[in-house]
N, C-alpha and C positions, 0 to 999 in steps of 0.2 A: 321381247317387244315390251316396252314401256306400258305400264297401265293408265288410262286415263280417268280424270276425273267429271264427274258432273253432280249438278245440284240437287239438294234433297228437299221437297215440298212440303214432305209430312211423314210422319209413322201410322197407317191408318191399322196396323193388330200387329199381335205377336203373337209366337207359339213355341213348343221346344222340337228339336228333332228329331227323324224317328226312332233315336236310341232317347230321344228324355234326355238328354245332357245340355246341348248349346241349345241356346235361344236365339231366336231368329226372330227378324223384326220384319212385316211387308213395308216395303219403302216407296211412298208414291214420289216421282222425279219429275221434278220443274219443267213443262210447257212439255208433258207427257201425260197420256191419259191411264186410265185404269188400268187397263188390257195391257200397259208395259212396267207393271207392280211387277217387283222381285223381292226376294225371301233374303237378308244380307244378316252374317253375322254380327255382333260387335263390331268386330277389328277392321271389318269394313268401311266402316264408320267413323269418319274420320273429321273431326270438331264438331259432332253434334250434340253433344252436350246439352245444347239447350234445347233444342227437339226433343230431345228423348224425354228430356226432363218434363215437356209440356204432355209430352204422351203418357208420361206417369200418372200424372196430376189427371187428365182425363180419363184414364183409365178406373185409378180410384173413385171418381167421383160417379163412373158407370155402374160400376160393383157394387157401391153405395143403392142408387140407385134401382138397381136388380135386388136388394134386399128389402125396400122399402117401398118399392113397389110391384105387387102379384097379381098374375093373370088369373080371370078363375073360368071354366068354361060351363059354367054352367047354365040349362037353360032356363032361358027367361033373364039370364041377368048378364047385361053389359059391364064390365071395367070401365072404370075410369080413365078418361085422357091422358097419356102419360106425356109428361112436362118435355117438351124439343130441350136436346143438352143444349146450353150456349156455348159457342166454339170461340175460339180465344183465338185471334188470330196471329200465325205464326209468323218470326221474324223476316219473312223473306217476299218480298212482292212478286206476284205474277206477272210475266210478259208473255207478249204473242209468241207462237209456236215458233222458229224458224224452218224453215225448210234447206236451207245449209247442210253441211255434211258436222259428220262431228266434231270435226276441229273449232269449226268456228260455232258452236255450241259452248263448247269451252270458252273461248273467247269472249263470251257473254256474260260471266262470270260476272255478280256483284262485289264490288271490292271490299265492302263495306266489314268490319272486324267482325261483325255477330254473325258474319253470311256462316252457313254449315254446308259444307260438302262431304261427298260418301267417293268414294274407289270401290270403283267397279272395272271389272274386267272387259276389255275390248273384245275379245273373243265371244262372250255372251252377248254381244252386241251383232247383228246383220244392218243390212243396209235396210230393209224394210223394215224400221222402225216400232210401227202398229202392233205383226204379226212377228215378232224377233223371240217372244217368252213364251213359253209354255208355263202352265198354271203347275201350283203343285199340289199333286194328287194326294190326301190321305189316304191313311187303310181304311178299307171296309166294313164294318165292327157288325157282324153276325151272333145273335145270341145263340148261346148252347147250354149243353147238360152242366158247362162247370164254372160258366159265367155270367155274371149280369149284363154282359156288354147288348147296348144296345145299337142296333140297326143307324148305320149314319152313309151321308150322301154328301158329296159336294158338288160344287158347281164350278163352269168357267167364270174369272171375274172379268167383270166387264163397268164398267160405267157405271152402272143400274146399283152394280154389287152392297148390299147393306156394309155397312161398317162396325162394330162391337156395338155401338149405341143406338142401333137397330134393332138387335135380338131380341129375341119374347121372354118376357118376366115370366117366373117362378111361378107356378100355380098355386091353389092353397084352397081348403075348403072354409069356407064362416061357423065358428062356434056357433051354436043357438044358446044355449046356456051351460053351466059348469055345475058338480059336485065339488064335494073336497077330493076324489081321487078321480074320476072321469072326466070326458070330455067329448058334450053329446053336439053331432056336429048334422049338416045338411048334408044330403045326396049331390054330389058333384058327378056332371060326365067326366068323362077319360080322357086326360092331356094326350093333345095332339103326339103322334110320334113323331114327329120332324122337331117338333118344338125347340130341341136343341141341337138340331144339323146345322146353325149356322155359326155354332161355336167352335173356335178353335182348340187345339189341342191345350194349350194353357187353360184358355177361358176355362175350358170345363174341369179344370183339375185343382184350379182356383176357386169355382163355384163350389164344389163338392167342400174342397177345405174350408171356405168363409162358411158352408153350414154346420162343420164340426165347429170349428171355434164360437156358432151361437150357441152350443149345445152347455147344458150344467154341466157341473163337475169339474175332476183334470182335466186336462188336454188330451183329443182323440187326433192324431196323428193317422196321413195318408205317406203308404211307402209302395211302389213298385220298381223291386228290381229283376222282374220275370222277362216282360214283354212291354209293349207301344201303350197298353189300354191305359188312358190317362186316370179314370176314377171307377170307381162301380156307377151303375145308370144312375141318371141324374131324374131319373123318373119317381124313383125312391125318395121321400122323405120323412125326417127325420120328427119325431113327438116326442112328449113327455110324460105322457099319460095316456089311458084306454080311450080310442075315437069309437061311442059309442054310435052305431049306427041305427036304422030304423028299425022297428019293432024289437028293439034291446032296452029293458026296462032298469032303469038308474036306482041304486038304494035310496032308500028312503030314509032320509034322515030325522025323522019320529019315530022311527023304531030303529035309531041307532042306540050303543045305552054304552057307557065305559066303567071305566074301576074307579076304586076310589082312594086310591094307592098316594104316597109323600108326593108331595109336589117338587120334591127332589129329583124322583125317579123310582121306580119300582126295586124292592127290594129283593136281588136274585136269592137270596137265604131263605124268603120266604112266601116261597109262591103261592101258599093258600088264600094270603092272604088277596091275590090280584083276581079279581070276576073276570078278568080276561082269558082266564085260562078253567072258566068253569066248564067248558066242553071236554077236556080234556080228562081221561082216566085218572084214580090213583094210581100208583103214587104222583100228582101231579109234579111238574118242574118245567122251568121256563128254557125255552130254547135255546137262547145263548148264556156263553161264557163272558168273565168279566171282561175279555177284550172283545167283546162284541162280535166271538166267532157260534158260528153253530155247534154245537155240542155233536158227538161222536154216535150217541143213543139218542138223538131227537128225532123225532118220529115225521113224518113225508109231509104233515101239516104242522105247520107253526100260526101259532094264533099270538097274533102282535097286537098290542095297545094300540089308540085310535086319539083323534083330535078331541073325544068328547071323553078323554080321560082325566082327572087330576094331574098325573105327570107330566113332564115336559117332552118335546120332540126329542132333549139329549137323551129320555129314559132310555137305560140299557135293554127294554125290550119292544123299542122301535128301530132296529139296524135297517129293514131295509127300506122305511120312508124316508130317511135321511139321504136314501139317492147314493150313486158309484163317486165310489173315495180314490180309486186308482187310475192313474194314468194308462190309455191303453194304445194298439195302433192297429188301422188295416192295413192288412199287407196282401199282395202277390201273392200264391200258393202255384208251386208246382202240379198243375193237376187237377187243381180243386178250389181254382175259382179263387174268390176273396175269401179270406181267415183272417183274425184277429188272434194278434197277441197282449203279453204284459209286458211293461218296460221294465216292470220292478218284480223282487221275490215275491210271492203272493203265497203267505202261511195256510194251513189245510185250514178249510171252515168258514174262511172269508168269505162276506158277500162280494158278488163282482159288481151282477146289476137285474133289470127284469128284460123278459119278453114281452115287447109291445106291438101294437095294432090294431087294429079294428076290433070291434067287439061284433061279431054277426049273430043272428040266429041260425038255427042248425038247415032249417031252408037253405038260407043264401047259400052256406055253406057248401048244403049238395050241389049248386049250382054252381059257386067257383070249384068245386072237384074236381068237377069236368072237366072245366078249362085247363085247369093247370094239370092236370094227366096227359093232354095232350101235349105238354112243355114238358112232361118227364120231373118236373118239382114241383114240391111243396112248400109254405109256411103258414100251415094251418095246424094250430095246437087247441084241440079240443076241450072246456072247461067242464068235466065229468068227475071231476073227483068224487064229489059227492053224490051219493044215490037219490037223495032227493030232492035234487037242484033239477033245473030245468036245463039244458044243453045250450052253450054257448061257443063260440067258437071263437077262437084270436089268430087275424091274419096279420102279416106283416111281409106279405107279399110289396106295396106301396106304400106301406105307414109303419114305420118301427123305433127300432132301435139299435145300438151297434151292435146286438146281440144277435142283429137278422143274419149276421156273418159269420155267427159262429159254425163252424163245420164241424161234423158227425165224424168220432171214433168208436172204435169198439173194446178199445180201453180209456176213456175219459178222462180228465183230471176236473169235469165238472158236473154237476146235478142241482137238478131243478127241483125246489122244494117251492109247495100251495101253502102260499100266505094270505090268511085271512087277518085281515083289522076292522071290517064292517060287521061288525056281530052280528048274528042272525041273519043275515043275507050273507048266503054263502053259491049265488049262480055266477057272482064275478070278483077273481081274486089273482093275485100276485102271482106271477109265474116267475120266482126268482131263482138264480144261479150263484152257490154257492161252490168254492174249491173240494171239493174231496183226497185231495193231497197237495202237497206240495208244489209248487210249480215256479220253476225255475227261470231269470229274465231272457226275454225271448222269446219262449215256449209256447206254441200258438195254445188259444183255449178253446176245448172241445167240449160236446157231451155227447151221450149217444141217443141218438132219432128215436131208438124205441124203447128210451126208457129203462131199461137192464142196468142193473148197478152190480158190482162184481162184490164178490167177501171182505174186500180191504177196504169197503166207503162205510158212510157212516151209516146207513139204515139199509134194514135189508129188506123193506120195504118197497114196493115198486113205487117208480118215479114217473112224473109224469110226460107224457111221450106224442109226439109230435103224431099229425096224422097221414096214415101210409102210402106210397102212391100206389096203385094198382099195377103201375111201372115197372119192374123188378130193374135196377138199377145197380151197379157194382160198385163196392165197396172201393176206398180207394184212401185210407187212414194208413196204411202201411204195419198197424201193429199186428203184432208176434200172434194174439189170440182173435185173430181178425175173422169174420164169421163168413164175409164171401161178398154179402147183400147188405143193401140198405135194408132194415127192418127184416133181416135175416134171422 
């Protein structure tokens, strides 16, 4: 049976399939209403060319958009107006519906060279017109013990149906003011959970990427090739620095004080002479090596030069203000959720990057315990290194960095060393991840949740360690010396 053709009004979204391969366009058709949208591939698609092309262009200009402008919900404070998109009106005029059969639908075809028409198959066509499609269902996306997926719903479309430039902006909290390393923010409530049920499978896999690509550094690349889950939650986002929150008290830069080292950079031969490291025992020595790795004997805190030093930021003993040097990507894990790898070699001793988050007090702290014990996880890493600091805590449950994905081994290829560069305030500091071997391209990167470093890493020192859940939850690293349990 011959296919026939009919007219194409608009592209009003797009999304991929449920294997993630082809992309499929909803196609709204000429002197038809919502409720008869179909999902067509390309090939289906036949001279539309310049449709698509205008759906591009608004598509970009939505995403734009959604970056530039953020819902916030919190109380007392209204968002501002978001700007109506101006629709561009597409090459093809509307006329009245006919009530004809469908041959002479056809038949109505504008003749005109720009006109775009799609093939579609007769068969997915009924005589009742209205009621002839059935909507098409996504999956269900239930969060669990080994993913971030979040809880999503869709709906029949209908007429009503919002279109991409509908959806709700990005939420975001307001700085109140800045340090040179924090960032003390306002108490916001808690984004909507639907907020992003009206995006489609692209949109949201799209959204997640355009916030890696604002992020410094290399390029943080998004790959699944496991399952359907387009991104990790989009409820999660992405900083650059500690969101210090309410009664979390910011260094005081009056009693900040630095070295007084070459304005070249500090000289690794001669570390007596750097005040940066007068905390530090005889024989004193600076942490890294000339290529700016950790040293093999450096000890679980590194005390790094600061902005009120003589040196410069290339000084070789600021590696990890200078922020992650390597390219990285999230990926699908069998098993175990999102994990991140390296694209490249990564020599033992390199910095990767820090653990970021909120900065709580140890209150709040007991208070999200709780919650998140009854979820079965954690990302709450306690700032106790020091005995006479006051207890701080770093969540990155909803504020982090791509390090909130690193998964727990029980043979590691990485460790968390306390970098202090605020002298003398020492309740909030660096929680940075350093290589402790080699690690070969590909190779997702680990460390282990409770801090245990094995005889072959560089300090034998305890490291500092994520805090426990009351949980007991199964190990699931797959190595040879694998202990059974999380915090096993």
């Amino acid at each position: 049976m011959p296919s026939k053709e009919y007219e194409v009004e608009k592209v009003v979204d797009e999304k991929l399939d449920r294997h993630g391969k082809v992309k499929l366009y909803r196609i709204r058709w000429l002197n038809y209403s919502a409720r008869s949208d179909t999902w067509e591939p390309p090939e289906n698609l036949s001279g539309c060319a310049e449709i698509l092309a205008e759906w591009d262009q608004k598509k970009r200009k939505i995403q734009l958009e959604k970056l530039e402008k953020t819902a916030t919900h919190k109380k007392g404070f209204k968002s501002p107006p978001r700007p109506k998109l101006k629709q561009h009106p597409l090459p093809l005029r509307k006329e009245a519906r006919s009530d004809n059969t469908t041959s002479d639908l056809k038949s109505k075809r504008l003749s005109k060279p720009s006109v775009s028409t799609a093939r579609k198959r007769a068969s997915s066509l009924s005589s009742n017109q209205e009621k002839r499609h059935r909507p098409e269902t996504n999956l269900r996306y239930i969060k669990n013990d080994n993913s971030d997926k979040e809880k999503e719903t869709t709906s029949e479309p209908s007429d009503t149906k919002k279109d991409i430039s509908d959806t709700l902006n990005e939420p975001f909290t307001q700085p109140l003011h800045t340090t040179s390393n924090f960032t003390v923010t306002n108490q916001v409530g808690p984004v909507r959970q639907n907020a992003y049920s009206y995006l489609s499978f692209y949109e949201k896999k799209e959204l997640f990427r355009e916030r890696l690509r604002n992020l410094e550094g290399p390029e943080i690349t998004l790959v699944n090739e496991v399952d359907d889950e387009p991104c990790p939650s989009l409820y999660f986002q992405f900083i650059t620095t500690y969101r210090l929150t309410e009664g979390v008290v910011p260094p005081d830069p009056n009693f900040q004080s630095g070295c007084t080292c070459s304005a070249d950079g500090c000289n690794l031969n001669d570390p007596s002479r750097c005040e940066c490291l007068d905390d530090l025992e005889e024989p004193k020595q600076f942490a890294y090596d000339a290529q700016g790795r950790v040293r093999r004997d450096a000890p679980a805190v590194i005390y790094e030069c600061n902005s009120f030093c003589c040196c410069p930021l290339s000084c070789p003993n600021r590696v990890v203000q200078r922020g992650r040097t390597l390219p990285l990507e999230i990926f699908k894990t069998k098993g175990k959720g999102w994990g991140v790898r390296s694209l490249r070699f990564i020599p033992s001793g390199t910095f990767i990057t820090c653990y970021l988050g909120e900065v709580i007090t140890s209150e709040e702290a007991a208070k999200r315990d709780k919650n998140y014990d009854q979820d079965g996880i954690t990302y709450l890493f306690d700032l106790d290194m020091f005995e006479d600091s006051s207890v701080y805590t770093v969540d990155a449950q909803t504020y982090g960095d791509v390090s909130r994905f690193f998964n727990h081994s029980c043979s590691p290829n990485l460790a968390i060393y306390s970098v202090i560069r605020n002298h003398g305030f020492r309740t909030i500091y660096d929680l940075a991840f350093f290589a402790i071997k080699d690690i070969k391209p590909l190779e997702e990167l680990t460390f282990d949740y409770a801090g245990v470093r094995d005889n072959s890493s560089q300090s034998s020192q305890q490291s500092q360690q994520m805090r426990s859940s009351k949980i007991r939850r199964k190990c699931k690293c797959g190595a040879t010396n694998c202990r059974g349990w999380l915090f096993g």
